[in-house]
C-alpha positions in Angstrom: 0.0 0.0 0.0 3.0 2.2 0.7 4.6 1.5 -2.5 1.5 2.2 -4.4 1.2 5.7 -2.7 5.0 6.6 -3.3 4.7 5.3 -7.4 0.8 7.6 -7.5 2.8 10.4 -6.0 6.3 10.2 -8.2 3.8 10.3 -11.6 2.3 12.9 -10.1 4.8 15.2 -9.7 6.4 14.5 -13.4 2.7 15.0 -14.7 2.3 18.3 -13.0 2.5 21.3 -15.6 6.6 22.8 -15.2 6.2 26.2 -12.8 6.5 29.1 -15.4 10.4 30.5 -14.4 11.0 34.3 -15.8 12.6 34.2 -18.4 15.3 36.9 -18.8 17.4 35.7 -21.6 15.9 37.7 -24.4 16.3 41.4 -22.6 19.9 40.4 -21.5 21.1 39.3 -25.0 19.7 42.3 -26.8 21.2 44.7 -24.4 24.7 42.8 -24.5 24.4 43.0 -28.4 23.9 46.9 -28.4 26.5 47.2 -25.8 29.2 45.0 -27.9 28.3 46.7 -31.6 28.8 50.2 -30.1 32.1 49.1 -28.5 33.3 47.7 -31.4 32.1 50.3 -33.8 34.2 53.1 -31.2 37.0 50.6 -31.1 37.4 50.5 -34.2 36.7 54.5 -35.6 38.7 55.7 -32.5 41.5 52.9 -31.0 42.6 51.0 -34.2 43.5 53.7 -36.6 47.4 54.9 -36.9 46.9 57.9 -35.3 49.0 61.0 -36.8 51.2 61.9 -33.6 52.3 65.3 -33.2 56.0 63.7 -32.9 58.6 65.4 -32.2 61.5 66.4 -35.1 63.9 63.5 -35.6 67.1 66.0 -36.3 68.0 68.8 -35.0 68.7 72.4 -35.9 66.0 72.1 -38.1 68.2 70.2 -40.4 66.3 68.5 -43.3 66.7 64.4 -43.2 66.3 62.1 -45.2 65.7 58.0 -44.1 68.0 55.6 -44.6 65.6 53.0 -46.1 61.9 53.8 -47.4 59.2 51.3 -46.0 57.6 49.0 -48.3 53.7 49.6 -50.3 51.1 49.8 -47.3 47.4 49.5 -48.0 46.8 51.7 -45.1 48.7 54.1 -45.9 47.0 58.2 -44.8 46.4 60.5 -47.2 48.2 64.2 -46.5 44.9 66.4 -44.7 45.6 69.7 -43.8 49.4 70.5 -42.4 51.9 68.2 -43.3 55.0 70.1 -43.1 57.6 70.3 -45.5 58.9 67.2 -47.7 62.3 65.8 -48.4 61.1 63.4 -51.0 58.3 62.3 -53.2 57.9 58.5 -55.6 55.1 56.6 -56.9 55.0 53.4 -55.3 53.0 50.3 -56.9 51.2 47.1 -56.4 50.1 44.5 -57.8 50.2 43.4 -61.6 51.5 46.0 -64.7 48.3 46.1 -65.8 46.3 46.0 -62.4 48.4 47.3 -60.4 48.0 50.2 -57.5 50.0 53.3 -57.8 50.2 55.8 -55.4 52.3 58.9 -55.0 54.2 59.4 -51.6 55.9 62.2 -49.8 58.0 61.7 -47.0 58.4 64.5 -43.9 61.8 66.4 -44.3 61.7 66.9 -40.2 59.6 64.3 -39.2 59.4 60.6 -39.8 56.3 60.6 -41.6 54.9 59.5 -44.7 51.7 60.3 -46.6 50.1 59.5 -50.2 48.9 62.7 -52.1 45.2 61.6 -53.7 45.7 63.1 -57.2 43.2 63.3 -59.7 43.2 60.3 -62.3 45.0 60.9 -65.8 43.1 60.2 -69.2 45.2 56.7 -68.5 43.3 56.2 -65.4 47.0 56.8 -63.4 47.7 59.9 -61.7 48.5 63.4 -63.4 52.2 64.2 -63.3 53.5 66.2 -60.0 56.4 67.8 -59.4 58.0 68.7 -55.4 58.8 71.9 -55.3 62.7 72.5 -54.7 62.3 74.1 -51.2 59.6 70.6 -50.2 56.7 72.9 -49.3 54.6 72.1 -52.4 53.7 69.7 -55.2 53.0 71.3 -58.6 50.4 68.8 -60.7 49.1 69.3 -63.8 45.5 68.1 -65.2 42.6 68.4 -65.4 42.9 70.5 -69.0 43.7 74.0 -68.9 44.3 73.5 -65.0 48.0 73.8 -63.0 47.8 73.1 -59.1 49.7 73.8 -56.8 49.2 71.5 -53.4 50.6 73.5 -50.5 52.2 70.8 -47.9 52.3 73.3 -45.0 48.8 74.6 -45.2 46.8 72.1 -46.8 45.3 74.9 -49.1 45.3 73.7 -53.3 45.8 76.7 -56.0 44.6 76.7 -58.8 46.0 78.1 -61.9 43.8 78.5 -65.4 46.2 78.3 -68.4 45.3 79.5 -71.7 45.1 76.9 -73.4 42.4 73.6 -73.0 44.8 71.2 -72.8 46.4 68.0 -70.5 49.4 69.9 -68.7 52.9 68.1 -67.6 54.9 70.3 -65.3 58.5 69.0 -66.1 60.5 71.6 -63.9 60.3 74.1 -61.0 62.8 76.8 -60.5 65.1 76.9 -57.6 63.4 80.4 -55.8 59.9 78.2 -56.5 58.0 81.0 -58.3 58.4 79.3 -61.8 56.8 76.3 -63.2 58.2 74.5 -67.1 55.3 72.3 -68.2 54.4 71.3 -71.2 50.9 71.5 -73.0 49.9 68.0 -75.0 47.6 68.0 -78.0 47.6 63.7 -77.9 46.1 63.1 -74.8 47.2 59.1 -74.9 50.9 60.0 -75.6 53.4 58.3 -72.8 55.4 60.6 -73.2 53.8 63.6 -73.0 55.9 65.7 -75.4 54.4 69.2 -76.3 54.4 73.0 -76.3 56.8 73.9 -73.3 55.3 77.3 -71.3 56.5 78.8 -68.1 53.9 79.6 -65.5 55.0 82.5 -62.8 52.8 81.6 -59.6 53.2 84.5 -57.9 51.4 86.3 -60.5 49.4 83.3 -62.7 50.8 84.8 -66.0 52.0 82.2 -68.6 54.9 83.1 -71.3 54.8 82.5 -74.6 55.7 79.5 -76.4 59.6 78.0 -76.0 59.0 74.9 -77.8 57.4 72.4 -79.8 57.6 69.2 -79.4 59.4 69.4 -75.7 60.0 66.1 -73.8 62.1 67.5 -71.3 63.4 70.7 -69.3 65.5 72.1 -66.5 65.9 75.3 -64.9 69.8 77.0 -64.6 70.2 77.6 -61.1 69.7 81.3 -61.4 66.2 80.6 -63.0 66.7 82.4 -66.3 67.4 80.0 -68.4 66.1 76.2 -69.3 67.8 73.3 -70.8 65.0 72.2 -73.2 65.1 68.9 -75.0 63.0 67.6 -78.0 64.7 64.3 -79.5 67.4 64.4 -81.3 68.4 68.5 -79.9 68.7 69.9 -76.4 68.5 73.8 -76.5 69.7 76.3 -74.0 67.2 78.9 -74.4 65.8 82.9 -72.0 62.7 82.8 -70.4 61.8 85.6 -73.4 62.5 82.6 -75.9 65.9 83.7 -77.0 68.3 80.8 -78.6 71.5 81.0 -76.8 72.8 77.6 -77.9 71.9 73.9 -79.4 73.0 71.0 -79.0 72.4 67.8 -81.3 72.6 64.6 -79.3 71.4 61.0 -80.7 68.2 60.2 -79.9 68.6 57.5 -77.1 70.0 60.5 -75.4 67.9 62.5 -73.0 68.1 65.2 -70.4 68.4 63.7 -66.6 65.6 65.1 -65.5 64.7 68.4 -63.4 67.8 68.8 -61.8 69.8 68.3 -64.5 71.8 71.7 -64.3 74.8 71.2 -62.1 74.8 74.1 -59.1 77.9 76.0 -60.5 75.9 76.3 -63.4 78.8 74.4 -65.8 77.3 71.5 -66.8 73.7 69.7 -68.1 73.5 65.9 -67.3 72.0 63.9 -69.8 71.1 60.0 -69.8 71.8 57.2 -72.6 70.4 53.7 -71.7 73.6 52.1 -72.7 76.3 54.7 -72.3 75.2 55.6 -69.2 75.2 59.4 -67.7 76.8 62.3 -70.1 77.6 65.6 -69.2 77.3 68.4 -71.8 79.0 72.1 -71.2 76.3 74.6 -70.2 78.6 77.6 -72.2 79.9 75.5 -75.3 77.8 72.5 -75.5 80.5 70.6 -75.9 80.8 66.7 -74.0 83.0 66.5 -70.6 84.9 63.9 -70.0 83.0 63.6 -66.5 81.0 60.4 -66.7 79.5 57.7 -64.3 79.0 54.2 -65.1 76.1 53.1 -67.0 74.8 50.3 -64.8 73.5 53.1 -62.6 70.8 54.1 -65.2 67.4 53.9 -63.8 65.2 50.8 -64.2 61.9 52.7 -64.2 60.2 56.1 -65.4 62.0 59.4 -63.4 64.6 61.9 -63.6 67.9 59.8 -63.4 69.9 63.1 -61.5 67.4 64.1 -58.3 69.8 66.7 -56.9 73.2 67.8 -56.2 75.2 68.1 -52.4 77.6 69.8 -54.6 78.7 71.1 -58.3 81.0 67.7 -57.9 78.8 65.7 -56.0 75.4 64.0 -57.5 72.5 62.0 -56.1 70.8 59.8 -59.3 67.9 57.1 -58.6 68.5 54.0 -59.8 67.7 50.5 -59.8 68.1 47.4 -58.1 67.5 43.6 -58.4 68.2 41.9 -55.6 65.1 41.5 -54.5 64.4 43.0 -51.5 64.8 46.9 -53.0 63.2 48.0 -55.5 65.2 51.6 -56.0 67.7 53.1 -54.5 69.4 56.4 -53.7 73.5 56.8 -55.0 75.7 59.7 -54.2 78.3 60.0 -56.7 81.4 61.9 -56.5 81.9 63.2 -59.7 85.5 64.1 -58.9 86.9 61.0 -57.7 84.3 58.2 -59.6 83.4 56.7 -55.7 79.8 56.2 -55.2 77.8 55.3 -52.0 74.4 54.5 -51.5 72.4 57.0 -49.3 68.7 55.4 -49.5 67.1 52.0 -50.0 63.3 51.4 -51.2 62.0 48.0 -49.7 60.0 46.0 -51.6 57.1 44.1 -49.9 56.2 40.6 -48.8 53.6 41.0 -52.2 56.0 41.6 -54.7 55.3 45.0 -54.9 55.8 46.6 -58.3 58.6 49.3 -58.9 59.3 52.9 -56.8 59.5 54.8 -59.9 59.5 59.2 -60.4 61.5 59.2 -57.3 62.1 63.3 -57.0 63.8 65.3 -53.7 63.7 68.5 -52.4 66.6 70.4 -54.5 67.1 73.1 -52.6 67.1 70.4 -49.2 69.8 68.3 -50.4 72.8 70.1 -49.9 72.1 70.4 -45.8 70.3 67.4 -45.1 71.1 64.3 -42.8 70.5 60.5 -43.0 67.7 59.5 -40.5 66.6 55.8 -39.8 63.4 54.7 -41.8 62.5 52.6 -38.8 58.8 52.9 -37.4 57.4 55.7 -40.0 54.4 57.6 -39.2 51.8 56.7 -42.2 49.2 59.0 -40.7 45.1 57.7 -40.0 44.2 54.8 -42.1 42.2 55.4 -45.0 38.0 55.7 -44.6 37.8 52.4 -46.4 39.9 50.7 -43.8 38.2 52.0 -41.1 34.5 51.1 -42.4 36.0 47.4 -43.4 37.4 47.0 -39.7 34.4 48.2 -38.2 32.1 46.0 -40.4 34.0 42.9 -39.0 34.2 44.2 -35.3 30.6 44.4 -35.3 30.3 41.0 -36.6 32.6 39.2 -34.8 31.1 41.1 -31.6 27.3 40.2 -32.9 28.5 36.5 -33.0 30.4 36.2 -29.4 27.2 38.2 -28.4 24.9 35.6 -29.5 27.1 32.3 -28.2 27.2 33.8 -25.0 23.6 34.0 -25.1 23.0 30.0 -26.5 25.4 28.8 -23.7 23.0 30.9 -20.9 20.4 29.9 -22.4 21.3 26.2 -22.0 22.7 27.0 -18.6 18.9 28.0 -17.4 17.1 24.9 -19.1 19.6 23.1 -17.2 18.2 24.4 -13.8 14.8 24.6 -14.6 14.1 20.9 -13.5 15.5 21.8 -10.0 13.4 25.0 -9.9 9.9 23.4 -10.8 10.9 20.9 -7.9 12.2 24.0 -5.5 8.4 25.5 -6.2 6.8 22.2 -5.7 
């Protein structure tokens, strides 16, 4: 009779309806969900970004400097915004395939350690328009789009710009020493590579543009004085006034051409020039004569750019060349012209992605006699770009949503878990 009571009683109790338990699941996991996205959303806009540190100079004296070894292609790389500060250096880096690839052009901080891509507008090409640093580092002279010269101030973040009379793609090739005159040329063929055309002078301090110097101009370089160019179309390099006055001509064979901006030798003596399998020339500024100075041909260049990027001295050159060894992809040579010894200054890494070549490398003229070497280690790239941050914010969410809602199964499991105990605790 006992045992009949006890068995009546046990199915009772399983049969009885479970004690409703209030149930707080739901309100906890959407409040821990809002709590997590917002957290990961400020992580992300505010904590994860580069920040652009108001670091202190890296020489000092206000010496210009210039790093030791330039860090490889960065996909996160800042854009300048606002005050950068003057620049000792400017290249277009790439990645990815020759015909894909991802070009953009970089200045590096003459007194800080920083770095920062200039966002240029696209050529007819679809790469950037041509830019030129200023010799003193405080600008970058562009040209496009037609009938439009810019100038990109680096210290105030303001852009100029300059209407030229005539509605056509512009290519500044030069900037005087003082910084107040710009040689570009004006292209009728919009697809050319080269980008040969009528050469102009443009005077920013007063917007007026000279009459024609040229046709057919490929290349050009200012005397040190300003008041004359070295302007070459194939085959001839001319030394010619401002006011378009002939002083002198020089035929040279058409592998030959001028080495860039900076061509002109400080003293004023001598105009570089570049053949790709003679190697670097030297042509009298007066007589247009060749000098016997030369420098070795296996320094040429393995991509687009001036080969001479400035002078320490009227004997003492800096050229941008290439390298193959796999782990640079250009590099910076001083060359004593005097005694034929050459040392390299500056290395360009190349990336774990095979990055495609530093090409255009250019320097702050006027910079280059007083500046130091710094160490490239650690640069300051600035805030990431807007796409990195949305991308990283996108994923913190997500990955935040999901540890949100795991937590949530394993409490919910937890309180099914204890229910049994509870309906028996209320029994």
């Amino acid at each position: 009779m006992v045992e009949d009571r006890i068995r009546a009683a046990l199915r009772e109790i399983v049969e009885v309806p479970p004690v409703p338990v209030k149930e707080k699941g739901h309100r906890w996991t959407s409040a821990m969900l809002a709590a997590m996205a917002v957290a990961a959303i400020v992580a992300a806009v505010v904590l994860l970004p580069a920040w652009s540190a108001d670091r202190p100079p890296v020489t000092s004296g206000g010496q210009p400097s210039l790093p030791e070894r330039f860090p490889a292609y960065s996909w996160l790389q800042g854009s300048v915004d606002g005050q950068f500060g003057r620049a000792i250096a400017m290249y277009t880096n790439g990645n990815g395939h020759e015909d894909f690839g991802f070009w953009e052009v970089i200045v590096a901080g003459a007194d800080r350690n920083s770095l920062r891509k200039l966002d240029l507008p696209k050529g007819p090409g679809g790469g950037q328009v041509a830019a030129r640093l200023t010799p003193d580092g405080t600008k970058v002279i562009t040209g496009g789009p037609p009938g439009i010269i810019t100038a990109i101030d680096l210290m105030t973040g303001a852009n100029r710009r300059y209407p030229v009379p005539h509605d056509l793609r512009t290519r500044p090739l030069a900037v005087s020493a003082d910084g107040r005159s710009v040689a570009y040329v004006a292209i009728i063929d919009a697809g050319d590579v080269q980008g040969e055309g009528t050469l102009f002078v443009l005077d920013l301090a007063t917007g007026e543009v000279s009459a024609p110097l040229g046709r057919d101009v490929v290349w050009a370089a200012f005397s040190p004085d300003g008041s004359m160019l070295a302007v070459q179309t194939y085959g001839t390099i001319r030394v010619v006034r401002l006011d378009g006055t002939v002083l002198r001509e020089v035929p040279v064979s058409v592998e030959t051409r001028l080495a860039g901006a900076q061509a002109w030798s400080p003293d004023g003596k001598f105009i570089a020039t570049t053949h790709f399998e003679r190697g670097y020339r030297f042509i009298s500024a007066l007589s247009g004569e060749e000098s016997p100075i030369t420098i070795p041909s296996d320094l040429l260049p393995n991509c687009w750019g001036d080969g001479v990027i400035g002078w320490r001295s009227p004997s003492t050159v800096l050229i941008s060349e290439g390298d193959v060894d796999g782990t640079t992809s250009n590099l910076i040579t001083e060359v004593d012209l005097a005694g034929g010894g050459r040392h390299v200054l500056s290395r360009f890494a190349v990336g774990a992605r095979d990055d495609l070549a530093v090409c255009d490398v250019q320097l702050a003229a006027s910079l280059v006699p007083g500046m130091v070497m710094r160490p490239g280690t650690g640069p300051d790239r600035g805030t990431w770009p807007t796409w990195a941050v949305i991308t990283v914010a996108l994923c913190a969410t997500v990955v935040a949503g999901s540890s949100a809602l795991w937590v949530s199964h394993r409490h919910r499991r937890r309180i099914s878990r204890v229910r049994p105990s509870s309906e028996h605790a209320a029994r």
